[in-house]
C-alpha positions in Angstrom: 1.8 -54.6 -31.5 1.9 -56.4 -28.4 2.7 -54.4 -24.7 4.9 -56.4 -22.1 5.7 -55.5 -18.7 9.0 -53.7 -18.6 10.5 -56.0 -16.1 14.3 -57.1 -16.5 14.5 -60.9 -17.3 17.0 -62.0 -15.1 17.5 -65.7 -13.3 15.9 -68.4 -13.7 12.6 -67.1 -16.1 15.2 -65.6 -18.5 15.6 -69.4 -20.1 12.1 -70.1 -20.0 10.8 -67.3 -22.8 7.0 -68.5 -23.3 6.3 -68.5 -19.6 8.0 -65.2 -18.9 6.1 -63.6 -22.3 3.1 -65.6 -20.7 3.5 -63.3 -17.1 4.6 -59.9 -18.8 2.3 -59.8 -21.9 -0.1 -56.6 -21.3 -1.8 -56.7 -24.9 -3.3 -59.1 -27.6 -2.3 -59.2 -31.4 -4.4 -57.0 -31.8 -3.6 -54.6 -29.7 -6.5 -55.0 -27.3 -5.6 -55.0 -23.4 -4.8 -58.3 -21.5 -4.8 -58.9 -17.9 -1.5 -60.9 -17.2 -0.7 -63.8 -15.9 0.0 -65.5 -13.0 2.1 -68.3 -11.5 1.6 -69.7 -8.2 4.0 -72.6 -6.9 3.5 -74.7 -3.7 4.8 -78.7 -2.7 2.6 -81.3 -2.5 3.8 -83.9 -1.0 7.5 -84.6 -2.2 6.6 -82.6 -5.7 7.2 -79.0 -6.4 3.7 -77.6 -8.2 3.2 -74.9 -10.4 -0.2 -73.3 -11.9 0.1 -70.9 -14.3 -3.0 -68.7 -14.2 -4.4 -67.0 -17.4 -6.6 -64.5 -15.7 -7.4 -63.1 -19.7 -8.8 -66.1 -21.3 -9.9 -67.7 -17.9 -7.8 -71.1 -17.7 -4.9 -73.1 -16.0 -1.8 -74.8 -16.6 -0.1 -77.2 -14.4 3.1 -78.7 -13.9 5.1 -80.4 -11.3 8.0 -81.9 -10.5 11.1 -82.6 -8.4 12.3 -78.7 -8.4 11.5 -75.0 -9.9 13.5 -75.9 -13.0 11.6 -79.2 -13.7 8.2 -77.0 -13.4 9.4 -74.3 -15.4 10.8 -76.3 -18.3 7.3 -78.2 -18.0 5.7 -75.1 -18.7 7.7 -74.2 -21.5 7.4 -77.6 -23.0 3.6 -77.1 -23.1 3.4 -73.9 -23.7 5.8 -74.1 -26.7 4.1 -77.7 -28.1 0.6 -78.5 -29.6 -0.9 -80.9 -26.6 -1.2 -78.4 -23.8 -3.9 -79.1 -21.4 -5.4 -75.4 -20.5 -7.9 -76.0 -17.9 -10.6 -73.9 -18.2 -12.1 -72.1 -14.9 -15.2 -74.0 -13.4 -18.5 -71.4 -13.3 -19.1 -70.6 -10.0 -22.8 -69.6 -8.3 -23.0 -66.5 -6.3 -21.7 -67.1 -2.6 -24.1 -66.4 0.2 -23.7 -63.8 2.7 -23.7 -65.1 6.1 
């Protein structure tokens, strides 16, 4: 059975159901622990951004648009249909100490 967060889904996640079950999930199918998720939002330019950060299976969404809603329902859209783009992380190499 799968674990979520016992957060109360309130405002403007409680329409967007994939994303907030993306950001509270604690478990797999399986029952296995997941770490959740993240989602960081800054502007570029004259576009809101959004990343949502799978820290469990290592990879990235993105979305953007003219406001939080237009990201969000991005997300959903993705996240909900067969073509999302998960970006998986880029290995890294050791950093050196200074």
């Amino acid at each position: 059975m799968v674990q979520v967060l016992a957060l109360n889904k309130t405002g403007v996640l409680a329409r967007y159901e994939q994303v907030w079950e993306y950001l509270t999930c604690l478990s797999f199918d399986d029952g296995s622990e997941r770490q959740t998720a993240t989602l960081l939002l800054f502007v570029d330019g004259s576009e809101l951004k959004a990343c949502l950060n799978d820290r469990a299976e290592r990879q990235t969404l993105w979305a953007s648009g003219e406001g939080l809603e237009a990201c969000l329902a991005s997300l959903e859209r993705q996240l909900q249909g067969d073509t999302t783009s998960w970006k998986r992380y880029k290995p890294t190499a050791p950093r050196k100490k200074s």
